[in-house]
C-alpha positions as a LaTeX table, in Angstrom:
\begin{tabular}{lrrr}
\hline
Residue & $x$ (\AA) & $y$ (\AA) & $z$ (\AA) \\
\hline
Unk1 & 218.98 & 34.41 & $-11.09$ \\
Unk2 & 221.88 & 31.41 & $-10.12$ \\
Unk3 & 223.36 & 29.43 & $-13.16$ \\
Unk4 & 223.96 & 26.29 & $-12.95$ \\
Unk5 & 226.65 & 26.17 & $-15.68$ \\
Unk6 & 230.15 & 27.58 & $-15.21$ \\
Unk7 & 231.68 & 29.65 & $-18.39$ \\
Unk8 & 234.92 & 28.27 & $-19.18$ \\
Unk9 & 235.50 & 30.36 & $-22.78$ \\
Unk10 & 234.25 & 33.18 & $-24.36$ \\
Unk11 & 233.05 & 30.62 & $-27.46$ \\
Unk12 & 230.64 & 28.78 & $-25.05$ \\
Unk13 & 229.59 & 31.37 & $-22.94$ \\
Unk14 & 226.16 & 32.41 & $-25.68$ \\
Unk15 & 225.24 & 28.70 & $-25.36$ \\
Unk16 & 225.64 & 28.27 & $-22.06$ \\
Unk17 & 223.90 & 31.12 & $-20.68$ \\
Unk18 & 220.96 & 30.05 & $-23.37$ \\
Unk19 & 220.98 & 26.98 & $-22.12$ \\
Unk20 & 221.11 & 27.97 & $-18.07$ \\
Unk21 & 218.24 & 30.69 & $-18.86$ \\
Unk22 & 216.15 & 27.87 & $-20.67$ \\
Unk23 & 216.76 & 25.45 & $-17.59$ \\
Unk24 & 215.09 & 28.01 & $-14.94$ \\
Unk25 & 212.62 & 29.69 & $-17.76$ \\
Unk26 & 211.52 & 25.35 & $-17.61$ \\
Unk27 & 210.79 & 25.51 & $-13.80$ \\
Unk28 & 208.98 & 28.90 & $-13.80$ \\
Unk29 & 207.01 & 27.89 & $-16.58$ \\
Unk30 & 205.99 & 24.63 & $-14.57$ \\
Unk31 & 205.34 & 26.55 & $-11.96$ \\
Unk32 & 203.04 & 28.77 & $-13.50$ \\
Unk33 & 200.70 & 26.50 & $-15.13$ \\
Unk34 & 200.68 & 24.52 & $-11.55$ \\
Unk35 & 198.90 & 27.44 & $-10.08$ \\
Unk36 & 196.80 & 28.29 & $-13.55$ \\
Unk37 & 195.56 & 24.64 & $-12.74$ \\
Unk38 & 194.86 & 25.05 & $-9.22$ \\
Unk39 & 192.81 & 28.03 & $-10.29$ \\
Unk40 & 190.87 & 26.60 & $-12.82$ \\
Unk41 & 189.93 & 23.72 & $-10.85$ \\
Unk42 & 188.59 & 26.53 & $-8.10$ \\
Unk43 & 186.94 & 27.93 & $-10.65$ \\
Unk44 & 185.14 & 24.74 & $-11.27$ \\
Unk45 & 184.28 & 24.15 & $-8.22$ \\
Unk46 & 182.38 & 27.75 & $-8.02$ \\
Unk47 & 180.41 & 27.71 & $-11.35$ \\
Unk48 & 176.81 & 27.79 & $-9.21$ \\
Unk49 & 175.47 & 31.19 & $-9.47$ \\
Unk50 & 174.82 & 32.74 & $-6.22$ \\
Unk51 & 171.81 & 32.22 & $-4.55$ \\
Unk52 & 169.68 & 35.71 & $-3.34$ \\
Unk53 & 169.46 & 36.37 & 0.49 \\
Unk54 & 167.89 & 38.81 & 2.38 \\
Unk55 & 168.74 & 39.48 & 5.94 \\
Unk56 & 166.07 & 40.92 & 8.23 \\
Unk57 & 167.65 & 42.46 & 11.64 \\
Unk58 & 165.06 & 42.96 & 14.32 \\
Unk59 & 165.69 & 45.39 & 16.91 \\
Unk60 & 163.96 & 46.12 & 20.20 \\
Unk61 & 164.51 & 49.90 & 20.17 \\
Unk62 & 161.30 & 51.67 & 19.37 \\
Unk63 & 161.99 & 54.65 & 17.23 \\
Unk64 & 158.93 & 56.12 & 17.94 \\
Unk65 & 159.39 & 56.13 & 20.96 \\
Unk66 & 162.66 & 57.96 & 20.99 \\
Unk67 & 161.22 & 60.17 & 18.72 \\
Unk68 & 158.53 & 61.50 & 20.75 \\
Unk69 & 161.11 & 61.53 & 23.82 \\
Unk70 & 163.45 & 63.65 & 21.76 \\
Unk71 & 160.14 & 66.39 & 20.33 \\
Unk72 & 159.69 & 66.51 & 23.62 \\
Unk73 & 163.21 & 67.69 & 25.29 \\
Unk74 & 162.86 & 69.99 & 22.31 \\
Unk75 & 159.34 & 71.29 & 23.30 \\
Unk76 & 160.87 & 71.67 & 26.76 \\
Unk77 & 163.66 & 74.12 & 25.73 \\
Unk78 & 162.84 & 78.05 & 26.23 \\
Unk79 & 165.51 & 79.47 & 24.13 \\
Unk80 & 165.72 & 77.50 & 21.14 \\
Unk81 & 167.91 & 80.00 & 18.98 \\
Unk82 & 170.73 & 79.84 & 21.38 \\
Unk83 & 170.37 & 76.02 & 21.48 \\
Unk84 & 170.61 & 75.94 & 17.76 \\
Unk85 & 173.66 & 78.13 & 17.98 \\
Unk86 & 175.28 & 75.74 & 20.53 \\
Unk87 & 174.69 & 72.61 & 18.64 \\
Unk88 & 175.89 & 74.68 & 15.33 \\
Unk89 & 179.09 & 75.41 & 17.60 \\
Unk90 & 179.33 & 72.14 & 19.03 \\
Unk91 & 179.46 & 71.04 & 15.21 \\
Unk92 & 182.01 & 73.69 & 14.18 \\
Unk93 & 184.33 & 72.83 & 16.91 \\
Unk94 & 184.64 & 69.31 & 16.10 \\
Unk95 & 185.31 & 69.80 & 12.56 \\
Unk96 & 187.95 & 72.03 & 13.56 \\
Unk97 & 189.31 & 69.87 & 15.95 \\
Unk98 & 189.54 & 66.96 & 13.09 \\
Unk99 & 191.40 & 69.01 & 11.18 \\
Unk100 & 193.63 & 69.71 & 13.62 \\
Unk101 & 194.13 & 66.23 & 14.49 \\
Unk102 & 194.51 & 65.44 & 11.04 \\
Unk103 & 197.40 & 67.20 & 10.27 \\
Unk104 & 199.04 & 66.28 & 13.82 \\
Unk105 & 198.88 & 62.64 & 12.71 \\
Unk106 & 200.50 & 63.58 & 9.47 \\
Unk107 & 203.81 & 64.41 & 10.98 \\
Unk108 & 206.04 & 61.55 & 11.41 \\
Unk109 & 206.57 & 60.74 & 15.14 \\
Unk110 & 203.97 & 62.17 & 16.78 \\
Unk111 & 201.23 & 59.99 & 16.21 \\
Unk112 & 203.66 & 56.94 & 17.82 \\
Unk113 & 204.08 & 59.80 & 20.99 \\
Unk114 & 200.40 & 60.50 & 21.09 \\
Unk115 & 199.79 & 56.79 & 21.28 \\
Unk116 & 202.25 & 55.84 & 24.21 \\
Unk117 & 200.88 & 58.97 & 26.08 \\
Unk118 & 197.43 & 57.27 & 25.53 \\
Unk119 & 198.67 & 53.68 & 26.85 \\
Unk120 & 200.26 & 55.25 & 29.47 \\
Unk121 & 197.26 & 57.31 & 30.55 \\
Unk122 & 194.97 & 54.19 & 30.13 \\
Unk123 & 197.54 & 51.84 & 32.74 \\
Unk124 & 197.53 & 55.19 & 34.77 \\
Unk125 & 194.04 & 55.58 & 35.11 \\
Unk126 & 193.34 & 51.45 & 35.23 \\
Unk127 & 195.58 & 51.28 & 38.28 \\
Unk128 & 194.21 & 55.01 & 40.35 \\
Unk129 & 190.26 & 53.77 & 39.40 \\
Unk130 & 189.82 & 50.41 & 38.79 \\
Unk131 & 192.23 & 48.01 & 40.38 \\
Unk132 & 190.94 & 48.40 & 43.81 \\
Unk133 & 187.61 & 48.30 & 45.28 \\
Unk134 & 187.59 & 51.39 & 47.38 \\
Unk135 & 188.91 & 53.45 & 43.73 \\
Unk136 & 185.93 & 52.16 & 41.54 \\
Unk137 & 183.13 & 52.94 & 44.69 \\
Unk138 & 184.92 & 56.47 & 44.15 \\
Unk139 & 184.67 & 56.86 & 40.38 \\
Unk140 & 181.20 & 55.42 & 40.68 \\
Unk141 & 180.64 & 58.27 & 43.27 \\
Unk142 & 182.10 & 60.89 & 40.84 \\
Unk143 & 180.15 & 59.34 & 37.72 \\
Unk144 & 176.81 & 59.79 & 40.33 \\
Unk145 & 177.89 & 63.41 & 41.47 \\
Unk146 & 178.62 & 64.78 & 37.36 \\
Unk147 & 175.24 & 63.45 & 35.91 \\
Unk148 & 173.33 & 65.36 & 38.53 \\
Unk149 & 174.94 & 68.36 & 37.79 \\
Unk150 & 174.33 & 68.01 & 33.94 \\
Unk151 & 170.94 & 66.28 & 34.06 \\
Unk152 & 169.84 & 69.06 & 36.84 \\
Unk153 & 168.25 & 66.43 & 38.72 \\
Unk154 & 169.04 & 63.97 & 42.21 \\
Unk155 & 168.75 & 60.80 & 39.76 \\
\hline
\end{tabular}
């Protein structure tokens, strides 16, 4: 807090510290009720209630129609038990692998190093497959080649 008032004895000093606190207690209080006004005048200005509205989001996925696709793959599976088991891993894993994750990013520094090996990965793999035409025909190529191996099929 700045005073505007110099001490020049000890005998005046009380009064003119009182009197220097006074002077900026003045402008804060000013202050203050400035902004108290501004919000009461906002709060004016909302007194309305709020009016109900419903929002109805239409989507053109049919979800029986996934459904029945996905009873289906399921029908189609011989060994359900070890599909269970796989899913159940699958599940396992990535909890573990949260946790792990987790407490990486709670050490201090690595999560900064983890994220400049990721933006230097991502310029890394920008300029190998997609800067150039011939590259992206190649990943395209690639993409092509690994979902006929998983899907089983010449799709």
């Amino acid at each position: 807090m700045a005073y505007s008032m110099k001490i020049v004895s000890n005998k005046a000093s009380a009064s003119a510290v009182t009197v220097a606190r006074r002077a900026g207690l003045a402008k804060r209080t000013a202050a203050v009720s400035s902004r108290s006004n501004q919000v009461a005048g906002l709060r004016r200005l909302n007194k309305e209630p709020a009016r109900p509205t419903s929002v109805v989001a239409r989507s053109g996925i049919d979800t029986d129609e996934i459904l029945s696709t996905v009873t289906e793959k399921w029908e189609s599976v011989d060994n359900k038990p070890q599909a269970v088991l796989y899913a159940g891993g699958a599940v396992v894993a990535l909890v573990v692998v949260n946790s792990i994750v987790g407490a990486v990013n709670g050490l201090p520094l690595l999560p900064k190093a983890f994220e400049l090996v990721g933006l230097g990965y991502s310029a890394w793999f920008t300029y190998k497959y997609l800067l150039f035409k011939d590259s992206r025909a190649e990943l395209a190529a690639d993409i092509d080649e690994l979902k006929s191996k998983v899907t089983g099929g010449s799709e």
